[in-house]
C-alpha positions in Angstrom: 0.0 0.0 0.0 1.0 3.3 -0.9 1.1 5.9 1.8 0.4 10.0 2.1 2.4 12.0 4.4 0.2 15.2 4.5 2.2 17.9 6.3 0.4 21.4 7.1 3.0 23.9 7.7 3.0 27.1 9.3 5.7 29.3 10.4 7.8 26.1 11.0 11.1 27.5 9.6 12.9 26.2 12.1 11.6 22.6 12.0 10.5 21.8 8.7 13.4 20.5 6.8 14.5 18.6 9.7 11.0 17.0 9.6 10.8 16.5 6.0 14.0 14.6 6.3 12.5 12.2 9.2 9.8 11.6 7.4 11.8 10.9 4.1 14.2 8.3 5.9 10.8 6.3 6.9 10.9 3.1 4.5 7.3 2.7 3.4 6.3 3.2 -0.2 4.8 7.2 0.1 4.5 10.4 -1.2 4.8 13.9 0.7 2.4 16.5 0.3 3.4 19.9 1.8 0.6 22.6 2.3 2.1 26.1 3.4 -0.9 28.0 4.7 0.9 31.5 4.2 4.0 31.0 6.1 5.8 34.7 6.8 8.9 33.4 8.2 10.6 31.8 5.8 9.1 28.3 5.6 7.9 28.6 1.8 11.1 29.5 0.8 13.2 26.1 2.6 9.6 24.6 1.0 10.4 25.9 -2.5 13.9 24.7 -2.2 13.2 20.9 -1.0 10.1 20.9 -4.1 12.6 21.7 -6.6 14.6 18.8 -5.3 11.8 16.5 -6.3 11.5 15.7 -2.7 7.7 16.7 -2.3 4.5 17.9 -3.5 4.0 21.7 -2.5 1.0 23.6 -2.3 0.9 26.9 -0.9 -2.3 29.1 0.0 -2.4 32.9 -0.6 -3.9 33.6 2.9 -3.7 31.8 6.2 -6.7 29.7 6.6 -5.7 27.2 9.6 -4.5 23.7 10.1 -7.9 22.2 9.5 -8.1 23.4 5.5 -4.5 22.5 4.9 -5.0 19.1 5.6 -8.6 19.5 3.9 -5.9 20.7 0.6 -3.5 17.9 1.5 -6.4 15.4 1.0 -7.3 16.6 -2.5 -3.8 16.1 -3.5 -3.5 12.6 -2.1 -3.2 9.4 -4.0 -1.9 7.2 -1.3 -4.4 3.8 -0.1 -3.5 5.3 3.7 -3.3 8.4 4.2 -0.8 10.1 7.5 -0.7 13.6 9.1 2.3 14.8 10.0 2.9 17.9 12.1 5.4 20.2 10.7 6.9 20.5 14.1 9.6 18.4 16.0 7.0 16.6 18.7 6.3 14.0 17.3 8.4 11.2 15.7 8.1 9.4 11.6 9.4 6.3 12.7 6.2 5.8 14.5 4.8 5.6 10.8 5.4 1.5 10.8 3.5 0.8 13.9 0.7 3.6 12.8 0.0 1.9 9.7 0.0 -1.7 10.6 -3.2 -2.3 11.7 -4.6 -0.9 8.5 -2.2 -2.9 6.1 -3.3 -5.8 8.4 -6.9 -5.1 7.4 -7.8 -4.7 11.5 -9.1 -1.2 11.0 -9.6 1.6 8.5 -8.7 4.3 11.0 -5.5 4.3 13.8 -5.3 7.2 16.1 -2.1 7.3 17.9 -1.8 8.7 21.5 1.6 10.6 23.2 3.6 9.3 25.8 6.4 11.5 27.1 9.2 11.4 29.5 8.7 14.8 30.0 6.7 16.4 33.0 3.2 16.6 32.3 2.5 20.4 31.0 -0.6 22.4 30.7 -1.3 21.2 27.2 -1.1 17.9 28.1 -3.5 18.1 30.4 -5.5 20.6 29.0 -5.7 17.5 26.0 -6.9 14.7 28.5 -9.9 16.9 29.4 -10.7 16.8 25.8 -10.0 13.4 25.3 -12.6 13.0 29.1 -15.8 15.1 27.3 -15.0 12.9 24.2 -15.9 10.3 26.3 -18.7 11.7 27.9 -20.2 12.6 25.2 -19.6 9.9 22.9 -17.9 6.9 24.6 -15.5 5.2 23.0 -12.0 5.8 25.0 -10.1 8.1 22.7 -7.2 8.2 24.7 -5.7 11.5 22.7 -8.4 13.2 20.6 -5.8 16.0 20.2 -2.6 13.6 18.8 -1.6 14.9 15.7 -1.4 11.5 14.1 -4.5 10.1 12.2 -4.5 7.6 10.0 -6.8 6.3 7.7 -7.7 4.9 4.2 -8.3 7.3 1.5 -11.6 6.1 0.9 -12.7 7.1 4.7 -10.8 10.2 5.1 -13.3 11.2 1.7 -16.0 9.7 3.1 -15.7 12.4 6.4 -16.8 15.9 4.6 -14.8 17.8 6.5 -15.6 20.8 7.6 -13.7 22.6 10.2 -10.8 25.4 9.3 -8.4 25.4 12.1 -7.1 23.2 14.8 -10.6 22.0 15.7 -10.7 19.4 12.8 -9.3 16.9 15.0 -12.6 17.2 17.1 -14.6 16.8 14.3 -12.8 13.9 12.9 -13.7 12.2 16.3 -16.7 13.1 16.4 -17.9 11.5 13.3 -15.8 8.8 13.6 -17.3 7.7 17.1 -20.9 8.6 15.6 -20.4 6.0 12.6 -19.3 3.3 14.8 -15.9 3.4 13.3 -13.6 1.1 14.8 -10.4 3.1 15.6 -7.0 1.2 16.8 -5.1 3.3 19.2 -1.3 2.9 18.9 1.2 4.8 21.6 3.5 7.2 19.3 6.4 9.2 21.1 6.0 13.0 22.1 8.5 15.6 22.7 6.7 18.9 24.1 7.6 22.1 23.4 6.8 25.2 24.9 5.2 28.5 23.6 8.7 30.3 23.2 9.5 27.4 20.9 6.6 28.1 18.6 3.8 26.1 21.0 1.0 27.5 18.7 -2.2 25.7 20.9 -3.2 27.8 23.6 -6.3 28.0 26.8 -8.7 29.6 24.0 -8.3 26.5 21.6 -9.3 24.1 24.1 -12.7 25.7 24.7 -13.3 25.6 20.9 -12.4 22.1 20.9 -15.4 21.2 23.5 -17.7 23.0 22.4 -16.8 21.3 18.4 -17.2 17.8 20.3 -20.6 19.8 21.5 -21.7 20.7 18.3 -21.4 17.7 16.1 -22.7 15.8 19.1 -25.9 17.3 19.1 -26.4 19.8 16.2 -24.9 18.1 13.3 
């Protein structure tokens, strides 16, 4: 099976290449799709550079629209059977890509959500993510360990299948959310995390985890 990398990018000047590379030294038959969502620090340009290498697919956006419609652009773009996303950051690591996609090459599951474990103190985000992942139980059962874990996995066919809707970092709610309400089965695979802080370009913040409850609200009830 072939597989999509889909990496939404940012203002990750700093990261980027260094993840690109990770993700390129993964062995698994895949293609990267780069979406700059109107970068102003210099990402586009180390993008242009690694594009004209052959190395990936770029697509940039004229305006900043948020994480949730670059991975929306990513999708269109996609030919892969599975399809990844892969944070533009350093948190999280590509090797985890072999255990991530097992369970789907195995025919277990259409959709793996991996969940962070850290040798690192426990930080605000983190826990500010297990009360998401505790109303996404509440409200829909189902366990999601890490409803905020950057890594999703799924066949093209599902990922299609979703109708996405959401703009910014809220689509990982939503993907939940309609995931749980179809009955989905979703394997949950531990995948390594390495935290960093706001004056290391922590982008997530107190205001983003009230719009993630009250997404989990809306497609629990209103949609």
């Amino acid at each position: 099976m072939k597989l999509s990398v889909i990496i939404p990018v940012y203002n990750e000047a700093k990261t980027v290449s260094e993840v690109i590379k990770r993700v390129e030294a993964v062995n698994i038959d895949k293609e990267i799709i780069a979406v700059d969502d109107s970068s102003t620090d210099g990402s586009l340009d180390i993008l242009n550079g690694i594009a004209s290498e052959g190395h990936i697919k770029l697509i940039k956006h004229n305006k900043n629209f948020g994480k949730g419609t670059a991975i929306k652009t990513g999708l269109k773009a996609a030919n892969g059977d599975i399809i990844i996303i892969q944070d533009a950051d350093l948190e999280t690591d590509p090797q985890d890509f072999y255990e991530l996609t097992k369970p789907i090459i195995n025919g277990e599951t259409k959709a793996v959500f991996g969940y962070r474990i850290t040798k690192k103190p426990a930080s605000i985000y983190w826990w500010g993510g297990k009360l998401v992942s505790f109303v996404t139980w509440f409200l829909y059962g189902g366990n999601v360990k890490d409803v905020n874990n950057g890594y999703k996995v799924m066949t093209r066919d599902l990922w299609q299948n979703l109708d996405l809707k959401s703009n910014r970092f809220q689509i990982c709610e939503e993907i939940t959310a309609k995931l749980l309400k179809r009955k989905e089965k979703i394997v949950q695979v531990p995948t390594q995390y390495f935290p960093r802080t706001k004056k290391e370009g922590k982008k997530l913040g107190f205001k983003d985890g009230i719009v993630s409850i009250l997404t989990l609200i809306k497609y629990r009830f209103f949609n």
